[in-house]
N, C-alpha and C positions, 0 to 999 in steps of 0.2 A: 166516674161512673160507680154507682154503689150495686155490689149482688146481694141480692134477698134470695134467701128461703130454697138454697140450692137444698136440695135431699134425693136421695136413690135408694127406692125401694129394698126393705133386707134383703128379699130375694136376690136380687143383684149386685150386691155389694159387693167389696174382693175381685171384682172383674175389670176393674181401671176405669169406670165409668165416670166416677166420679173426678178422676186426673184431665179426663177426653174434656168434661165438660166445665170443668176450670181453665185450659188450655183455650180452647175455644171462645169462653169470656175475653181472656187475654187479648187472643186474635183478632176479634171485633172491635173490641173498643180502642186499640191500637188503629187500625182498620178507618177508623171512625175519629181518630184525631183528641184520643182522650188522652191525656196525662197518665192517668192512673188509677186504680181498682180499688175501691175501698170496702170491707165488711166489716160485718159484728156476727163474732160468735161468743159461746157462753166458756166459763172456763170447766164443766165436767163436757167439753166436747173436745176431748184431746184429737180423736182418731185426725179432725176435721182441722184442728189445729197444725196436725202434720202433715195432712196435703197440702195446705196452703203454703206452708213455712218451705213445702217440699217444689213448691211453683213460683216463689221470691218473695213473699209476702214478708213484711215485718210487721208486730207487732208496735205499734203506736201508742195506745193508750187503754186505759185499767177503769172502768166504771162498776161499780151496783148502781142498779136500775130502780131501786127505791130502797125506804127505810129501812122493812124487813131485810130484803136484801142485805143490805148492809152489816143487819147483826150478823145475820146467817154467814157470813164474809162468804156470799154467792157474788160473784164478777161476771162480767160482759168482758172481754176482749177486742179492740178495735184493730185491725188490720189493715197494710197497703201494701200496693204493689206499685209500684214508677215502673212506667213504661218506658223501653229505651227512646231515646232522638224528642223524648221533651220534658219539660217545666214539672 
Protein backbone atom coordinates (compact mmCIF):
# COMPACT_ATOMS: atom_id res chain seq x y z
CA UNK A 1 0.00 0.00 0.00
CA UNK A 2 1.60 3.40 -0.87
CA UNK A 3 0.52 6.75 1.41
CA UNK A 4 0.26 9.86 -0.55
CA UNK A 5 0.19 13.43 0.55
CA UNK A 6 -0.21 12.79 4.28
CA UNK A 7 -0.03 16.71 5.65
CA UNK A 8 -1.47 18.35 9.02
CA UNK A 9 -2.36 21.70 9.07
CA UNK A 10 0.51 24.20 10.86
CA UNK A 11 -1.93 25.03 13.16
CA UNK A 12 -1.95 21.56 14.46
CA UNK A 13 1.14 20.42 14.27
CA UNK A 14 3.30 19.38 17.55
CA UNK A 15 0.01 17.79 18.75
CA UNK A 16 0.87 13.92 17.76
CA UNK A 17 -1.49 14.11 14.76
CA UNK A 18 0.58 13.39 12.56
CA UNK A 19 2.00 9.87 14.70
CA UNK A 20 -2.22 9.10 15.29
CA UNK A 21 -2.46 9.15 11.69
CA UNK A 22 0.66 7.12 10.55
CA UNK A 23 -0.24 4.54 13.18
CA UNK A 24 -3.60 4.20 11.79
CA UNK A 25 -2.24 3.67 8.07
CA UNK A 26 -0.26 0.99 9.68
CA UNK A 27 -3.39 -0.55 11.42
CA UNK A 28 -5.51 -0.75 8.33
CA UNK A 29 -3.55 -1.89 5.89
CA UNK A 30 -2.14 -4.65 8.23
CA UNK A 31 -6.13 -5.01 8.82
CA UNK A 32 -6.49 -5.39 5.27
CA UNK A 33 -3.69 -8.11 4.58
CA UNK A 34 -0.90 -5.74 3.18
CA UNK A 35 2.68 -6.71 3.43
CA UNK A 36 3.84 -3.40 3.76
CA UNK A 37 3.60 0.62 3.60
CA UNK A 38 5.52 2.31 1.06
CA UNK A 39 6.27 6.43 0.68
CA UNK A 40 8.07 9.13 -1.00
CA UNK A 41 9.24 12.04 0.76
CA UNK A 42 11.71 14.70 -0.29
CA UNK A 43 14.99 15.04 1.45
CA UNK A 44 14.48 19.01 2.98
CA UNK A 45 11.46 17.05 4.80
CA UNK A 46 13.51 15.95 7.73
CA UNK A 47 10.70 16.71 10.53
CA UNK A 48 8.50 13.83 8.30
CA UNK A 49 11.45 11.77 7.96
CA UNK A 50 11.53 11.34 11.60
CA UNK A 51 8.02 10.17 12.16
CA UNK A 52 8.42 7.71 9.94
CA UNK A 53 11.82 6.36 10.84
CA UNK A 54 10.06 6.89 14.50
CA UNK A 55 6.97 4.27 13.31
CA UNK A 56 9.67 1.36 11.54
CA UNK A 57 9.92 2.75 8.28
CA UNK A 58 13.41 2.31 6.41
CA UNK A 59 14.67 4.12 4.00
CA UNK A 60 14.93 2.05 0.70
CA UNK A 61 15.94 4.02 -1.99
CA UNK A 62 17.62 7.62 -3.07
CA UNK A 63 16.03 9.26 -6.47
CA UNK A 64 16.08 12.95 -8.14
CA UNK A 65 13.11 13.29 -9.86
CA UNK A 66 14.42 14.92 -12.96
CA UNK A 67 17.47 16.60 -14.46
CA UNK A 68 17.34 19.87 -12.69
CA UNK A 69 16.83 17.97 -9.81
CA UNK A 70 19.76 16.25 -10.01
CA UNK A 71 22.11 19.20 -10.49
CA UNK A 72 20.52 20.90 -7.61
CA UNK A 73 21.52 17.31 -5.75
CA UNK A 74 17.52 17.72 -4.52
CA UNK A 75 16.49 13.88 -3.61
CA UNK A 76 13.22 12.03 -3.09
CA UNK A 77 13.62 9.47 -0.46
CA UNK A 78 11.74 6.19 -0.73
CA UNK A 79 10.44 4.58 2.46
CA UNK A 80 9.00 1.12 3.97
CA UNK A 81 7.52 -0.45 6.56
CA UNK A 82 7.03 -4.65 6.72
CA UNK A 83 4.40 -5.36 8.43
CA UNK A 84 4.77 -8.01 11.15
CA UNK A 85 3.20 -11.99 10.12
CA UNK A 86 4.00 -11.23 6.31
CA UNK A 87 6.06 -11.36 3.08
Amino acid sequence: LELKRMSVSKDYRGQGISKALCEEVLRFTQARGYGAVVLYTSMVQVVAQRLYEGQGFRKVGTFSPSLLASLLCFQIFQYRCDLPGRP
